[in-house]
C-alpha positions in Angstrom: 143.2 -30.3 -19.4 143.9 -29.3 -15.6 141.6 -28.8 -12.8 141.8 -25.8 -11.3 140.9 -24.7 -7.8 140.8 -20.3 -7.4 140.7 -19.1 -3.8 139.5 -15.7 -4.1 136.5 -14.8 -6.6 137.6 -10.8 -7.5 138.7 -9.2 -10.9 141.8 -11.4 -10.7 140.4 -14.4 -9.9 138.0 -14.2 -12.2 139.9 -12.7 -15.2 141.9 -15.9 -14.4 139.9 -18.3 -14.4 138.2 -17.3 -17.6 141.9 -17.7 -19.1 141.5 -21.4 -17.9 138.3 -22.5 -18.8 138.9 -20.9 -22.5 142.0 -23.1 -22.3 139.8 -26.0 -21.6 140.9 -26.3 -18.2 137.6 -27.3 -15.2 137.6 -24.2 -12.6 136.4 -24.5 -9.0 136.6 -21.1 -7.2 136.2 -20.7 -3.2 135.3 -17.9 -1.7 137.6 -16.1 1.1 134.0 -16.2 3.2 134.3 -20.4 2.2 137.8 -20.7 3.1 138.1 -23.9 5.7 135.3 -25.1 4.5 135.0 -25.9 1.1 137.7 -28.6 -0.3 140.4 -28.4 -2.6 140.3 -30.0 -5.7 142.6 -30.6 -8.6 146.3 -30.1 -9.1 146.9 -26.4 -9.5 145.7 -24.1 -6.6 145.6 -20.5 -7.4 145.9 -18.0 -4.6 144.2 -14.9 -5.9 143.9 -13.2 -2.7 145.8 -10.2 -1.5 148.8 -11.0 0.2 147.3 -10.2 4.1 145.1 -12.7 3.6 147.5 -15.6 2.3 148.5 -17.0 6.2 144.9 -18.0 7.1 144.1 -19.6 3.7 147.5 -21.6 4.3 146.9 -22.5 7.8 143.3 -23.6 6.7 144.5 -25.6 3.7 148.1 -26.8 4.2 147.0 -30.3 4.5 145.1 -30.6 1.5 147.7 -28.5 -0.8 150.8 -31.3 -0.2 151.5 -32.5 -3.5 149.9 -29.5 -5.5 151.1 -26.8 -7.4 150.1 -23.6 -5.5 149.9 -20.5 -7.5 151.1 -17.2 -5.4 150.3 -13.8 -7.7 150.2 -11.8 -4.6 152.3 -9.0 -4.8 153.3 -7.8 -0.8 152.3 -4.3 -0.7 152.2 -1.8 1.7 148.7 -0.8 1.1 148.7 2.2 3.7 151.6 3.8 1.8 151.6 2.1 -1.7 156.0 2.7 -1.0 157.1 -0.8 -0.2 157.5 -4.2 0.0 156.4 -6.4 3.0 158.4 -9.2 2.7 162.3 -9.0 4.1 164.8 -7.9 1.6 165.8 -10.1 -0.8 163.1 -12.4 -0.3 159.7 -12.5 -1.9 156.0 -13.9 -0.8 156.5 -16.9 -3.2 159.5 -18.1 -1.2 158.1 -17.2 2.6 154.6 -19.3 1.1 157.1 -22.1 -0.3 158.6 -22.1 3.0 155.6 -22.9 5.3 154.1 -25.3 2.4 157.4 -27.7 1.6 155.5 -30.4 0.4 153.9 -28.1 -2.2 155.4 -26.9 -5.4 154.9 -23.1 -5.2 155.0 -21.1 -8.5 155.3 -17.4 -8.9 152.8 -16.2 -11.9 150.6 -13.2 -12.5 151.5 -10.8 -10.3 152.9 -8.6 -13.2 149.4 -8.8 -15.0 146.3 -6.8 -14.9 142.7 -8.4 -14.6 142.1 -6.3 -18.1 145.0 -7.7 -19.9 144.2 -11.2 -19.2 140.7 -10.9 -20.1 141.8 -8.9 -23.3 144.7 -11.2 -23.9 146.4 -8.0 -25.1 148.7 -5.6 -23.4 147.8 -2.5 -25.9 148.8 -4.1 -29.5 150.8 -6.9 -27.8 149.8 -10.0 -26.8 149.6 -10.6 -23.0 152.3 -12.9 -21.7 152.8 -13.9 -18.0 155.7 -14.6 -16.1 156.4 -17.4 -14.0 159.0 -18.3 -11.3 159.1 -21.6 -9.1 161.9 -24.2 -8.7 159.7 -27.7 -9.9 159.5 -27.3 -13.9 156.9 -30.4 -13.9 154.8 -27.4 -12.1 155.8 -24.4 -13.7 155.5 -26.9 -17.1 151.7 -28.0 -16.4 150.6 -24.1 -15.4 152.3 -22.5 -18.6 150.5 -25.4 -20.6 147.4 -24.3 -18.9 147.8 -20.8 -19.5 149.1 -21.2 -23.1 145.7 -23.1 -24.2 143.6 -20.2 -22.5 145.2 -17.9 -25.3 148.2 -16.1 -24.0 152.1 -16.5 -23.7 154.1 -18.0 -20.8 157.7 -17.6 -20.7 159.3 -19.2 -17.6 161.5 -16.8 -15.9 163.5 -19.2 -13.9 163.6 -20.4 -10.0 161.7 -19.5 -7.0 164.4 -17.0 -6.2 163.7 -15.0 -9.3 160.3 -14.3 -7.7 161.9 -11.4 -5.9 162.1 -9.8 -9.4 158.8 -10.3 -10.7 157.6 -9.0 -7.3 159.7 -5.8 -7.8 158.1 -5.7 -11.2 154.6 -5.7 -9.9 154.9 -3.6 -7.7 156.8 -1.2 -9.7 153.6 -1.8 -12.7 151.1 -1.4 -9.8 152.0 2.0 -8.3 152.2 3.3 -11.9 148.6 2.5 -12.2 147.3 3.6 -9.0 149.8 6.7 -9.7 147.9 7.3 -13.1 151.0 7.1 -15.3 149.8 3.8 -16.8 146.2 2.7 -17.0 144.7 -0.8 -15.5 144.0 -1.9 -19.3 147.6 -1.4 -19.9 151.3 -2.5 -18.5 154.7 -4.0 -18.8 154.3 -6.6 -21.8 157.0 -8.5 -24.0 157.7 -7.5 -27.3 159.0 -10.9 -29.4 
């Protein structure tokens, strides 16, 4: 299977990463303390940091993510106010990350789950399915076949651009939860 490299090591990260390794895939996690100094490694680079911190991990590693598939499932709040997006309109953080990494194949994925639904697999009595955007289907192909043997669904939800949407998505799933009108076990999920 893939080998997986996780910047971050929170709820996400984790929940992720155990979706992975159940799927078979080898999982290397680098602390954001590590960042700069620890290498790397495999073909799939997951970014599960929140999105302030997303310019100094790409400044540290832009070198060594040419050729990769980096995974973005930052969602660019406004954490002060919880009432907006960061990035300009129309645009998402996918795209602005895609755009200072060009030699990098930048997928969209995760944003619109919680931690608890991919360590459950289950969105209440549905299964969990994540959503992914990017413009290289070798990429988006190798991460849904990654995700798919950890034990959930992957539907591809089209090109880079359609990140915008699935960042409008989060966000819109994520202030419901911190709003108390849907709980951090629960959210959006796709009835087939």
């Amino acid at each position: 299977m893939a080998h997986i490299t996780i910047i971050g090591t929170g709820n996400m990260a984790n929940a992720i990463g155990g979706l992975f390794a159940d799927g078979g895939s080898s999982v290397t996690y680098i602390a954001r303390e590590a960042v700069g100094t620890a290498a790397v490694e495999g073909d799939i680079v997951v970014l599960a940091v929140p999105y302030p911190a997303v310019d100094g991990i790409l400044a540290a590693y832009e070198g060594q993510l040419a050729g990769k598939t980096v995974v973005d499932i930052t969602n660019p709040l406004n954490f002060e106010t919880f009432d907006e997006l960061v990035v300009p309109a129309g645009s998402s953080a996918a795209a602005l990350i895609q755009h200072k990494l060009p030699a990098s194949h930048v997928v969209k994925a995760f944003n619109t789950n919680f931690a608890a639904t991919l360590a459950s697999k289950k969105v209440g009595d549905l299964d969990t399915t994540v959503l992914l955007a990017g413009d290289d289907a070798n990429a988006k192909a190798q991460l849904a076949a990654a995700i798919e043997a950890g034990g959930v669904s992957a539907i591809d939800a089209g090109a880079l651009s359609r990140a915008h949407e699935l960042e409008a998505l989060g966000f819109l799933q994520l202030t419901a939860a911190v709003g108390e009108k849907l709980p951090w076990t629960g959210g959006f999920a796709v009835a087939r």
